[in-house]
C-alpha positions in Angstrom: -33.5 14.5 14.4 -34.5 11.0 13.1 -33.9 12.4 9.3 -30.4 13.5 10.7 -29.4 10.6 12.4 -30.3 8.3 9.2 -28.2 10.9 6.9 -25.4 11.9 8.9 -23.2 8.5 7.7 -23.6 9.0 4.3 -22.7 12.4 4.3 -19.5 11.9 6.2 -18.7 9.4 3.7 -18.9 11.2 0.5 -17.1 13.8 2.5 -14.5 11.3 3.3 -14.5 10.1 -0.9 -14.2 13.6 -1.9 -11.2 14.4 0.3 -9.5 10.9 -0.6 -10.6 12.0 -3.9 -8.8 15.4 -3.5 -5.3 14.3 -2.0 -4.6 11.7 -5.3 -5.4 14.2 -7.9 -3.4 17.1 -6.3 -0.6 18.4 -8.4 1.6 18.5 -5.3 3.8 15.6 -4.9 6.8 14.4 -2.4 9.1 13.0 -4.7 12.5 14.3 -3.6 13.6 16.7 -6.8 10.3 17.5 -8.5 9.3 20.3 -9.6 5.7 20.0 -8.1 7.1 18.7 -4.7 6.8 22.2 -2.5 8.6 20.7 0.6 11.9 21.2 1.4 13.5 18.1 -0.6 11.5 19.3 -3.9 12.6 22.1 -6.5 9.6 24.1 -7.0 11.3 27.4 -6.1 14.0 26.8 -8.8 11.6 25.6 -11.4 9.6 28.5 -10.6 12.5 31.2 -11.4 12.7 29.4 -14.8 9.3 29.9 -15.8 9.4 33.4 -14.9 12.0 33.6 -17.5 9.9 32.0 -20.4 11.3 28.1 -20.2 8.6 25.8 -20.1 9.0 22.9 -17.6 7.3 19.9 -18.3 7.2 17.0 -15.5 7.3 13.2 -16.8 6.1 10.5 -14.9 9.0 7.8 -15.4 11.1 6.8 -18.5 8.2 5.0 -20.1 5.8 7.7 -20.5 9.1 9.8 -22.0 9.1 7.1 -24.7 6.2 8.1 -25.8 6.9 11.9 -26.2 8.6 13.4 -28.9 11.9 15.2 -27.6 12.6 18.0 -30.2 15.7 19.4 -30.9 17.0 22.3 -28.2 14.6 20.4 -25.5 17.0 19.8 -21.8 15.4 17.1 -20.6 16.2 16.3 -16.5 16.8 12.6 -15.6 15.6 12.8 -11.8 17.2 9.5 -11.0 18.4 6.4 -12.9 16.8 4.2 -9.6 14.7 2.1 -11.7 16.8 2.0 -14.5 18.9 -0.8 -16.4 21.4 -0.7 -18.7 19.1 -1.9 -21.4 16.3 0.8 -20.6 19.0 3.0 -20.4 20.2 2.8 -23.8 17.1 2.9 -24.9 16.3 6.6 -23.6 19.4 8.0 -24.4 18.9 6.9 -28.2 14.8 8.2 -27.6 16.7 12.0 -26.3 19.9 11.7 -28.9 18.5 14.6 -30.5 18.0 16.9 -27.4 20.2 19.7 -26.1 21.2 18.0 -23.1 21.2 15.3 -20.9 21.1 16.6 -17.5 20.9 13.3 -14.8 20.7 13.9 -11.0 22.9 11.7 -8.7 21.6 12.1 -5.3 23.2 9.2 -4.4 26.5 7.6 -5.2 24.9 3.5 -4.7 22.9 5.0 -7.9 25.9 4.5 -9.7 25.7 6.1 -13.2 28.2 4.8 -14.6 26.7 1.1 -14.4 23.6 2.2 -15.8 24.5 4.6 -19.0 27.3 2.6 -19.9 29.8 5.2 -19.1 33.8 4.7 -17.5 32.4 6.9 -14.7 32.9 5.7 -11.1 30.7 7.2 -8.2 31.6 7.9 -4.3 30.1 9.3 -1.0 30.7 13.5 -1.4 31.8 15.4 1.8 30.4 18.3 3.5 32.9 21.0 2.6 32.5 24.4 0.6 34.3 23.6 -3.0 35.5 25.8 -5.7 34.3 25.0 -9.3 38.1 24.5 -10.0 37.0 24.3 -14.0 35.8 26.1 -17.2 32.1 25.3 -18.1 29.7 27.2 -19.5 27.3 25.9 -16.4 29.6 27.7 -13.9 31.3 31.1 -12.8 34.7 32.2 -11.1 33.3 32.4 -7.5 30.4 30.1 -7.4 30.9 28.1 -4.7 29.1 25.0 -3.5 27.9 23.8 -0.2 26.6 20.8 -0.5 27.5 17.4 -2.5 25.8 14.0 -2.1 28.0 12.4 -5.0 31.6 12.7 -6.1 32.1 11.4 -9.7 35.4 10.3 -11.5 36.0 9.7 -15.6 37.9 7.1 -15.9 37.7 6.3 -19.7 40.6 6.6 -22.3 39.2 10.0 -23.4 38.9 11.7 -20.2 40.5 14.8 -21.7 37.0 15.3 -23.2 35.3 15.5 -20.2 35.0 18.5 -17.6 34.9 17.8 -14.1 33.5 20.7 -12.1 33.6 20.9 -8.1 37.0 18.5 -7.7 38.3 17.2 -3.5 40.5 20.0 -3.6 41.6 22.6 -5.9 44.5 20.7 -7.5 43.2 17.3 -7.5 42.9 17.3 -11.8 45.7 18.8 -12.2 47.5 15.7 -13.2 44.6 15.1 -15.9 42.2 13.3 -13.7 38.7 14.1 -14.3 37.0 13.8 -11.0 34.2 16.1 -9.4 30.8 16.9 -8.0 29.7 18.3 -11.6 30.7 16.1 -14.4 30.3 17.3 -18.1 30.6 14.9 -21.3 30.6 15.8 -24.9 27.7 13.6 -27.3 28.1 10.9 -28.8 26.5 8.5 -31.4 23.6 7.2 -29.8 23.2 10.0 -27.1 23.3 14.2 -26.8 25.5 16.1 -24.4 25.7 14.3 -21.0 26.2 16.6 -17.9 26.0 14.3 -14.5 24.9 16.6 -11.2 26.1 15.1 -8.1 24.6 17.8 -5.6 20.7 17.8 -6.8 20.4 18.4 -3.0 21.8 21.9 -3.7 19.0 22.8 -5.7 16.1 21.9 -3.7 13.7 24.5 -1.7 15.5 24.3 1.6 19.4 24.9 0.2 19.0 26.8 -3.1 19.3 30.0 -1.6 22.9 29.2 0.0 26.3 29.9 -2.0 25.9 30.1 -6.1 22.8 26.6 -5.7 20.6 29.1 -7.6 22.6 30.5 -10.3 24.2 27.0 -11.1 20.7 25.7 -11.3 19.6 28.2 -13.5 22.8 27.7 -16.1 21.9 24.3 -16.2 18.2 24.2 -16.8 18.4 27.4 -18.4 19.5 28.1 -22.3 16.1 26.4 -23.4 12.5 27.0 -24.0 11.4 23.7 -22.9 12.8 21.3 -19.8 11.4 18.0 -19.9 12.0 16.7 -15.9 11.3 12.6 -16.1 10.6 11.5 -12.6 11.7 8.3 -11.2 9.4 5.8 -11.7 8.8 1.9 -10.8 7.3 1.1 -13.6 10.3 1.8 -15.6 11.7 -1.4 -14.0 9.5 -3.2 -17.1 11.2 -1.6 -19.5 14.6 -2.9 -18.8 16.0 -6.7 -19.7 16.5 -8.2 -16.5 13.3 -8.3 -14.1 14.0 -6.6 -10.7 12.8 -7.9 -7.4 9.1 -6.9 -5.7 12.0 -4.6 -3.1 13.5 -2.6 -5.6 11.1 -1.1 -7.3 8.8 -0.3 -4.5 9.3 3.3 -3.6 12.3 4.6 -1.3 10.5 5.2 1.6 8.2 2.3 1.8 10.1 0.6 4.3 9.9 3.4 7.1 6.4 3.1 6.6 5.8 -0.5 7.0 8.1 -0.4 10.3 5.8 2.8 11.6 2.3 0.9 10.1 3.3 -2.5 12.1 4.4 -0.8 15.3 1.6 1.3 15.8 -0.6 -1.8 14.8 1.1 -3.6 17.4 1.0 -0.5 20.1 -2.8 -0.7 19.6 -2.8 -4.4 19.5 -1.3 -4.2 23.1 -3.2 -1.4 24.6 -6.5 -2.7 23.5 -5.8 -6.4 23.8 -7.5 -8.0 27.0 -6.5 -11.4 28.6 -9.7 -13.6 29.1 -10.3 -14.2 33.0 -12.0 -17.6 34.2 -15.1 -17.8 34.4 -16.9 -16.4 37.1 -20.4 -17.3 38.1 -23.3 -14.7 38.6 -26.7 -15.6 40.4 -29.8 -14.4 38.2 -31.5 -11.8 38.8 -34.6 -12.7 38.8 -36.2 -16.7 39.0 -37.5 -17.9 35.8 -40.1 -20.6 36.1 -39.9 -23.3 33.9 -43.6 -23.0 33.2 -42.8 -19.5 31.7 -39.9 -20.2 29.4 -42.1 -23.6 28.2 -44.9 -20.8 27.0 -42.3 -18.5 25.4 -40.9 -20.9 23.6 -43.9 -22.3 22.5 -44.9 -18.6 21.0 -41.6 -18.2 19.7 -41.9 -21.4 17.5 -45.9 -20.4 17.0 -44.5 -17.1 15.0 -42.0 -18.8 13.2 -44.3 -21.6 12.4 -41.6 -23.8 13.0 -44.3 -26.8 14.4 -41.5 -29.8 13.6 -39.4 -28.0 16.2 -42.4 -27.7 18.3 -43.0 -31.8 17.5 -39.6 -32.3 18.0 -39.4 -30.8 21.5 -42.9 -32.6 22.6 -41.4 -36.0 21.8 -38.2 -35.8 23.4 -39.7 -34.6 26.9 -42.7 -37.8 26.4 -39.4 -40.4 25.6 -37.8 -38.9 28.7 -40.5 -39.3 31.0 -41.7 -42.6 29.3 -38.3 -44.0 30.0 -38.1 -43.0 33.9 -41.6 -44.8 34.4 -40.9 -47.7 33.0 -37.7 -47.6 34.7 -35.3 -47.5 31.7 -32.3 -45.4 31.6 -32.2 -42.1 29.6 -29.9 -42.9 27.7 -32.2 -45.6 25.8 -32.3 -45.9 22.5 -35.3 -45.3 20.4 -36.2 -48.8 19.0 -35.9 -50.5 22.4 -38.4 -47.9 23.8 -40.9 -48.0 21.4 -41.2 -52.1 22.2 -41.1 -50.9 25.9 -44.0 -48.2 25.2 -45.9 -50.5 22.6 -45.8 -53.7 25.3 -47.0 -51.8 28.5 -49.7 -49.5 26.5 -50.9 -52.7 24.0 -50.4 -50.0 20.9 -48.6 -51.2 17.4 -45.1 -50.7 17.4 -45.6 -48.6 14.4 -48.5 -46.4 16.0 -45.4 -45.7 19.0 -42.5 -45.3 17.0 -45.0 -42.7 14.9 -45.8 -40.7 18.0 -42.3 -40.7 19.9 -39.9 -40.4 16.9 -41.3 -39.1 13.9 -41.2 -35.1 14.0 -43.5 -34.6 10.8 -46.3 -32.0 11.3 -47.4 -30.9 8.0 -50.2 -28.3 9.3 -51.4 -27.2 12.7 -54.0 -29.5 13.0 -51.2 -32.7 12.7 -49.1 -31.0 15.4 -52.1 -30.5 18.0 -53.4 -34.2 17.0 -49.6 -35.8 17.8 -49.4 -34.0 21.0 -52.7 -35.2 22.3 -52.0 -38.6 21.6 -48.6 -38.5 23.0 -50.2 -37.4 26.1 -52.6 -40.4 25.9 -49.9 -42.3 25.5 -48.3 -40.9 28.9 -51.6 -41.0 30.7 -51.8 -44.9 29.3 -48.9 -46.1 30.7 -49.0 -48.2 34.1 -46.9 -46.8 37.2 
């Protein structure tokens, strides 16, 4: 039991280690849109269906790790969010994937504009919660495939907006009159960058909504035609690879915030449900008398076993100056020098001889100590009433 007892706590921490150890090298993850991520917000189930089909899907973890990877010619590579992105970081991937297939960037939210960031005439706004119509000809989409969801509504506003493809429109005629505006936004390479294709409803594709409307097969088209998806996770270290420094805020992760609001409330709920008020002082009779004889000889063995005899000396001269004083009718609060000329006058002793006995604590070996505190008490017993 004794072997146990000693044990026990070490065991439940390596136990603890290893678990801790466990959950950071997982695979799993909870980024919303990755491929690992299982839950509802991730697209494992989509990413799964691809590799059944022979395309190999390779997660990146942020833009700065892509740097460092070649991207070979037919490769889709997935842009999970331009979050952490500036324009000068930007422009730096898009020449690193020029040579790619496509450019495939998820907008799951129209404040990450784009636009701002790729250096495109593309303006971003909230989508709506209706069914749309692809209401376009893409090679990405089918008569019939219907969406459900959109978290982004784009709109190409540049001089050559004829060249782009706008998939997923307001309404049914809203690019007739040669606008360009809509949930899926296609765009032709360039110098400097391959074939651009913006996805406003990456929400559409996760775990919990892929099965609803066409999300699956317009998921597949897009990831699909390839034999290897490169799928770059947002990142806040990719916040160092752009010009201008960001703030401490923005490139902590999304939901950092919700946490330290739930961390500091529950420290705060604990703080007042264990927090006692101190009461005044109440007074409590002993339970048992303690003669002063008896804590005199425990004291003295406690300072016997630590061999602490200039304590011991200490404590023997301040009680002799204390009674000293009351018999030769000084106050206690006398000071030293004026009670060793009281002492030496009324005993006939040197000064020196007194001030040695009452104030001077040294007691290099037992037989010192015992020799000081018989004098002293000579000294006592030598004084006149």
């Amino acid at each position: 039991m004794t072997l146990l007892r000693r044990w026990a706590p070490w065991a439940v921490l390596v136990l603890a280690m290893v678990v801790v150890a466990a959950l950071l090298t997982r695979q799993d993850t909870g980024e919303p849109f990755s491929p690992d991520n299982p839950g509802h917000e991730g697209t494992r189930a989509l990413v799964s269906v691809l590799e059944q089909r022979g395309t190999t899907v390779e997660v990146v973890d942020g833009t700065r790790r892509l740097l460092d990877r070649p991207v070979e010619p037919g490769t889709v590579v997935v842009l999970g969010s331009t979050a952490y992105l500036g324009p000068g970081s930007a422009a730096e991937v898009l020449r690193h994937v020029e040579d790619a297939r496509r450019l495939l960037v998820l907008v799951p939210d129209p404040a990450l504009d784009p636009g701002t960031v790729l250096d495109l005439p593309v303006t971003s706004a909230p989508g709506g919660g209706r069914v749309l119509d692809p209401g376009c000809t893409s090679p990405w989409v089918r008569e019939g495939d219907r969406l459900a969801l959109v978290d982004t509504m784009m709109e190409h506003r540049g001089a050559d907006r004829a060249a782009a493809t706008a998939c997923y429109p307001p309404t049914t005629t809203h690019n007739a009159g040669g606008a360009r505006t809509g949930a899926l936004l296609d765009l032709p390479a360039e110098a400097g960058r391959p074939a651009l294709t913006l996805v406003g409803f990456p929400t559409a594709l996760t775990n919990e909504h892929v099965t609803e409307e066409a999300h699956a097969a317009l998921g597949l088209r897009l990831l699909g035609g390839s034999d290897r998806v490169l799928w770059v996770l947002p990142s806040p270290g990719d916040a160092a690879l752009d010009e201008t420094p960001q703030g401490l805020w923005d490139v902590l992760p999304r939901n950092l915030t919700a946490s330290v609001v739930l961390l500091a409330a529950a420290v705060l709920a604990a703080a007042l449900w264990q927090g006692r008020r101190l009461a005044p002082v109440v007074g409590e009779p002993l339970p048992a008398v303690v003669h002063a004889a008896e804590t005199t000889r425990a004291r003295g063995r406690l300072y016997r076993q630590a061999r602490d005899r200039e304590h011991a000396l200490r404590a023997l001269q301040e009680g002799a100056r204390h009674r000293l004083a009351l018999r030769l009718g000084l106050p206690a609060t006398v000071g030293t020098a004026e009670l060793v000329d009281a002492v030496s006058t009324a005993v006939g002793r040197p000064p020196t001889v007194v001030h040695r006995l009452l104030a001077d604590p040294t007691a290099p070996d037992d037989a010192t100590l015992v020799d000081v505190a018989r004098q002293l008490r000579s000294l006592e017993e030598g004084t006149p009433a």
